[in-house]
N, C-alpha and C positions, 0 to 999 in steps of 0.2 A: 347611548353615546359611548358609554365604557365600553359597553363588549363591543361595539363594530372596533373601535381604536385599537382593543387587543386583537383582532384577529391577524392582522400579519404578522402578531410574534404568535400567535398559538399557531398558524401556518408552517413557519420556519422551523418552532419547535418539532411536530408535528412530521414534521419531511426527514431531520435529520437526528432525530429519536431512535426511530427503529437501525441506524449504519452503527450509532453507538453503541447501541445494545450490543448488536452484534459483534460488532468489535469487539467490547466487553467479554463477551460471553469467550473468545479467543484467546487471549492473553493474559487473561484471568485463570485459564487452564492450563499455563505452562508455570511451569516449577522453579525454573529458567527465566527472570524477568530479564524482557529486552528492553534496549532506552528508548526514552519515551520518546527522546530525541526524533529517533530513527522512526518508530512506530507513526507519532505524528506527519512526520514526513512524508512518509509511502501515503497516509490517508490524504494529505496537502495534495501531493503528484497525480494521486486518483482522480481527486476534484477539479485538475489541473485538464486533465485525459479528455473529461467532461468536457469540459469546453471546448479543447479542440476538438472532438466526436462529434460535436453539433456543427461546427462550422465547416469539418469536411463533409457530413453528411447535408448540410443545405448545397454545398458547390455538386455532390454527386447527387442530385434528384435533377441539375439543370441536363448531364449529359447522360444518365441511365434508362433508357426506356420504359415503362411498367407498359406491361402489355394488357389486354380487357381484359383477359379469361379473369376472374377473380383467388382463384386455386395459384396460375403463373406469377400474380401480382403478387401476391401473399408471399409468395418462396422467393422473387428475384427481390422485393425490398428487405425482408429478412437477412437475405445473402450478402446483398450490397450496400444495402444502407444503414445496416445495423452489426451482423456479426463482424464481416471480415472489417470497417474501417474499428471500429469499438474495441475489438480484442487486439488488433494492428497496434493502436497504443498504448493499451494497459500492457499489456503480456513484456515488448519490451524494459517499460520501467521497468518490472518485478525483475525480471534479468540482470537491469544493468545494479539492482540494489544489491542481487546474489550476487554478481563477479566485481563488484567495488567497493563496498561496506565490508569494512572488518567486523562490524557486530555479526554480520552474517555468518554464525561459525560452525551453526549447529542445524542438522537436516531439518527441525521442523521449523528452525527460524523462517521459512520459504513459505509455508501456510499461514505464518504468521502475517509476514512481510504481503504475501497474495494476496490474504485476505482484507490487509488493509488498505490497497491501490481499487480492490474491487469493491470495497466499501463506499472509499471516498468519491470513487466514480458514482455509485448509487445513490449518495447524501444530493451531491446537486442534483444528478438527472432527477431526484426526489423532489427536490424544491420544486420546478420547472411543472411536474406533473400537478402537485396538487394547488399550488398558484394557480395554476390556467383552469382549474376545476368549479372558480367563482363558487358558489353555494353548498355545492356537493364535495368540498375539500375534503371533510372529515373520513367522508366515505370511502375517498378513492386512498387517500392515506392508509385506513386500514388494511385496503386489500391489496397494497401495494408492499405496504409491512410485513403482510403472511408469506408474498414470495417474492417478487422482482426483486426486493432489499436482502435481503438472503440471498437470493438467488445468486445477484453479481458477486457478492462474498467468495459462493461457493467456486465460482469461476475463477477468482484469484487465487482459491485455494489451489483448487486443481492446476492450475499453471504453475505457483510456489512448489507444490509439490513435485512436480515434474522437475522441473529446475534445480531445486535439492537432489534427487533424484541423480540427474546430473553431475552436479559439484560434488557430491559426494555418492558416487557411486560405489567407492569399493566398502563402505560401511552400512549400506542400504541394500549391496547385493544386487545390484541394476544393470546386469549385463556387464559385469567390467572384464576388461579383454577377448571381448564381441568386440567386430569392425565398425566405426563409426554411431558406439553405443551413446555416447555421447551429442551428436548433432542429432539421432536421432529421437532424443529423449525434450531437448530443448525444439525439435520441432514437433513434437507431442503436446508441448507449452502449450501451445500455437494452436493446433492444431483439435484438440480435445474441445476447448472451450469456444473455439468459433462452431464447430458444427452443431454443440449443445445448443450455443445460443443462438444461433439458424433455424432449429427444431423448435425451440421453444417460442420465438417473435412469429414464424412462419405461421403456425399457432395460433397466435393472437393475433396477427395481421388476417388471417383467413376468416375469424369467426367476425371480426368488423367488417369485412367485406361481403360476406352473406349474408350478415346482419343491414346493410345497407342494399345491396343488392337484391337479396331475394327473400325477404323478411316476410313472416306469414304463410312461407311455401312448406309442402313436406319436403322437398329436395334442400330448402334453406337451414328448418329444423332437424335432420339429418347429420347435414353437416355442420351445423354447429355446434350439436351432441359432441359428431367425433373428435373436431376437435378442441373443444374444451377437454376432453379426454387427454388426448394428445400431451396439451398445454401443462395436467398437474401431473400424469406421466413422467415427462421430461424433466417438470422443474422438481418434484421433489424428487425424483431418481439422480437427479444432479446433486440433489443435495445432499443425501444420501453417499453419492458416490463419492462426494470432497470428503464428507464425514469419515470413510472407511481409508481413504488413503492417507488423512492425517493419523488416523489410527494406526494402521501399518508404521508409518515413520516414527511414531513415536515410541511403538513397541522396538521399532531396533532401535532406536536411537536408547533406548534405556539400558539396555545391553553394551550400547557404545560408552556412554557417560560416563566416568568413575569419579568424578569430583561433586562435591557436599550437593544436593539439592533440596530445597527446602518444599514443604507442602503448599500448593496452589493456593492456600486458602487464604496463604499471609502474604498474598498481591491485589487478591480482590476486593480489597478495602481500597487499598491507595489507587488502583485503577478504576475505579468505581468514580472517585472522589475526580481524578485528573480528566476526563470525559465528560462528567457533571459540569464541568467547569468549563471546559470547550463548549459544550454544548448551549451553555446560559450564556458564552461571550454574543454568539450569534444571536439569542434570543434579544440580549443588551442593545446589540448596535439595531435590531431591528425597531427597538422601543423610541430608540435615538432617531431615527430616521423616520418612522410613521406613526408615532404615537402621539398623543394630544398634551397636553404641559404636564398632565401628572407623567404619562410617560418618558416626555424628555426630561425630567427631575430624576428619575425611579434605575431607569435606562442606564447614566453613569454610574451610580452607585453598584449600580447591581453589575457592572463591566468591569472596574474597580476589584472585586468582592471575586468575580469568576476567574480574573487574570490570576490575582494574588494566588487563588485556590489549586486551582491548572499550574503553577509554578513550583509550587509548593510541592506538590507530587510526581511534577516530571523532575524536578531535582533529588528527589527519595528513588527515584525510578534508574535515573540515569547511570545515580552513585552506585547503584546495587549492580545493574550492568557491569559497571565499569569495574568494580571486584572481583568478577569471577573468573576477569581475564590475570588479575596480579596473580602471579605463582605465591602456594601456601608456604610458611614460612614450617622446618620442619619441628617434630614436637621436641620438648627436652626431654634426654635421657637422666 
């Protein structure tokens, strides 16, 4: 009776575990803490994306045709009903947080910022997947942790980065006084991460379709080889490729920096602690809402304990941000 009552908080945890991590593992590698403020925010806005993603995607399956062939279905639902509306609204947030955020000051702030619209987007689409997976949660959780959860990360990075890229082009070396270097960097945004993630659904939409279609055939098993191929191709070539371009920006951008920076290692604590805390709020309210009387006892307490905890370190976060903008007082002579 315990464990069936925990399982929709080990689901919830479970779905929006691996966005934190990753997050984590982000932000905890800049030297440069950004406020948590702003960081939570983009992850808020991603989650936000989410939803509207699924409600334009139920309106476009009523007018977009899928045709039989199994190969044409795969590519035109990939195209239309996943990359172009999905990146359609993450990619602008991430934009409009680069041209209207003043924390936004520095090129890698944009991986940053990317990373955590495409995160937040992944934490619910997460929930969504391993809910509906009834028994086999745990399963599709993991396999969903190695790459799709990553994966959308890496998507925002690649867009963030692009957009820095951008705003800051004559410090990044991005074409500056080329013609129209600029619109064409922010349609890069756009543009890099829909046809990734076109490539990669297309992918996974193909192999369920032969997998239901022609299941048991050598022409089935064929093509499901390829593309399963295809699919860790793509996704970790993507990941990879976000990896090397936040690389890139942060090498020049170190060259740019002249003011104090301190070493990564003395934010990984406090952002460790501020995610912990987000993370158990969700797990809290789920205890509160499906669990059995120990749960709805355990539930507050433990919501209580995660807020206070999650404050506590977006307020150590914010302050620290917000210093690096005061001009340094000069030393005495």
């Amino acid at each position: 009776m315990l464990e069936s009552a925990l399982v929709p908080a080990a689901v919830v945890a479970a779905a929006i575990a691996p966005a934190l991590l990753f997050l984590w593992l982000v932000v905890a590698a800049d030297s440069r803490p950004e406020p948590a403020r702003v960081v939570l925010g983009a992850l808020a806005l991603g989650a936000v994306s989410a939803v509207a993603a699924a409600i334009v995607e139920i309106a476009l399956k009523q007018v977009v045709p899928l045709p039989a062939d199994p190969w044409l279905s795969a590519n035109v639902t990939a195209l239309f009903l996943a990359g172009i509306p999905e990146e359609s609204l993450k990619v602008p947030l991430i934009a409009a947080i680069a041209l209207r955020s003043r924390d936004f000051d520095e090129p890698m702030d944009g991986v940053v910022y990317g990373t955590a619209v495409g995160l937040g987007f992944a934490a619910l689409e997460n929930v969504g997947y391993v809910a509906g997976a009834d028994a086999q949660w745990h399963t599709v959780a993991i396999w969903r942790s190695l790459l799709s959860v990553p994966l959308h990360g890496a998507f925002g990075a690649i867009a963030g980065a692009y957009i820095a890229r951008a705003r800051f082009a004559g410090v990044l070396g991005s074409g500056r006084g080329q013609r129209w270097h600029r619109q064409r960097l922010f349609a890069m945004a756009w543009l890099v991460p829909t046809v990734l993630h076109t490539l990669f659904d297309a992918s996974v939409f193909s192999i369920k379709n032969f997998s239901d279609a022609a299941a048991g055939t050598e022409e089935g098993a064929g093509a499901i080889l390829l593309m399963l191929l295809v699919m860790l191709v793509v996704g970790f070539g993507t990941i990879v490729y976000a990896a090397l371009l936040a690389r890139r920006i942060a090498r020049r951008q170190r060259a740019w920096v002249s003011t104090k920076r301190l070493p990564p290692a003395h934010w990984r604590g406090i952002w460790a602690e501020c995610l912990i805390g987000i993370g158990l709020c969700f797990v809290a309210v789920t205890l509160v809402l499906t669990g059995d009387a120990v749960g709805k006892l355990v539930g507050p307490v433990l919501l209580v304990a995660a807020i206070a905890l999650a404050r506590r370190c977006a307020r150590t976060l914010n302050e620290a941000a917000r210093s690096r903008h005061q001009p340094v007082a000069p030393a005495p002579t």
